[in-house]
C-alpha positions, 0 to 999 in steps of 0.5 A: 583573134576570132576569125568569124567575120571572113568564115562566112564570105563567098570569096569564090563569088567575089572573085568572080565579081571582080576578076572578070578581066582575069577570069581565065585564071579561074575559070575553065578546065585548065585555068591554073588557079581552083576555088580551093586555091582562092579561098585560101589565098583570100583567107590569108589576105583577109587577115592580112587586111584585118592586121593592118588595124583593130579599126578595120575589124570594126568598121566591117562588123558596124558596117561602116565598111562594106563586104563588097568593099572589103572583099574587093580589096582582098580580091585585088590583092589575090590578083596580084599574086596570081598575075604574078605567079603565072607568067614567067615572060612574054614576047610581045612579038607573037603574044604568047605566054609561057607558064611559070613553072610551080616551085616549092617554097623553101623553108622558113619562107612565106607561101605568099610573099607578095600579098600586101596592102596598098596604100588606096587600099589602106585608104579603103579599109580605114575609110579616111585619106589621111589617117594620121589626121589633120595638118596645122601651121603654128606661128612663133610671131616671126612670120614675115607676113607680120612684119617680123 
């Protein structure tokens, strides 16, 4: 599978676009997360978008799928790896935050099990709300609106 159409998006760029509420986890001297970690985070969720079907790959080379619309699915799904990743709890009472502490992942496990695609995303990426198509209604003749 041919990974050129995401090579050459900026996902630094975008997730600036679209972190802005978030952007202390990216930007800054001691922001918990680098470009290096959103591009490779991004990277895998890309090809987690362009997996869910051959369409999507498609409908973002023909443009019928934009890159910003694109990337903004990725990002949201990044963001919801990194928010959480970074906080083990919160008290509410002081609004203070404690850090969750980086562990190793064991063996055989994804370094990132939380990367998904949602079903508005899925919406996005295949630009129909209802993917399986059309319902219908197929009368036998019993229906009680005539008279059976």
């Amino acid at each position: 599978m041919s990974t050129a159409i995401i090579d050459d998006i900026d996902w630094v760029g975008w997730m600036a676009k679209f972190a802005t509420a978030d952007s202390a986890l990216f930007t800054g001297d001691d922001a918990p997360y680098d470009d290096v970690w959103v591009r490779t985070r991004c990277r895998r969720a890309a090809l987690t978008c362009l997996g869910v079907s051959p369409l999507v790959r498609v409908r973002l080379r023909k443009g019928r799928l934009s890159e910003e619309d694109f990337a903004q699915v990725v990002c949201e799904m990044v963001l919801r790896l990194a928010k959480s990743e970074q906080y083990k709890s919160e008290s509410n009472g002081s609004y203070s935050y404690q850090r969750n502490d980086p562990q190793p992942d064991p063996p055989g496990y994804s370094p990132t099990p939380r990367l998904f695609v949602s079903k508005d995303d899925r919406t996005v990426l295949l630009g129909s709300e209802n993917p399986v198509g059309g319902t219908s209604h197929i009368s036998l003749g019993l229906d009680p609106g005539y008279g059976g």
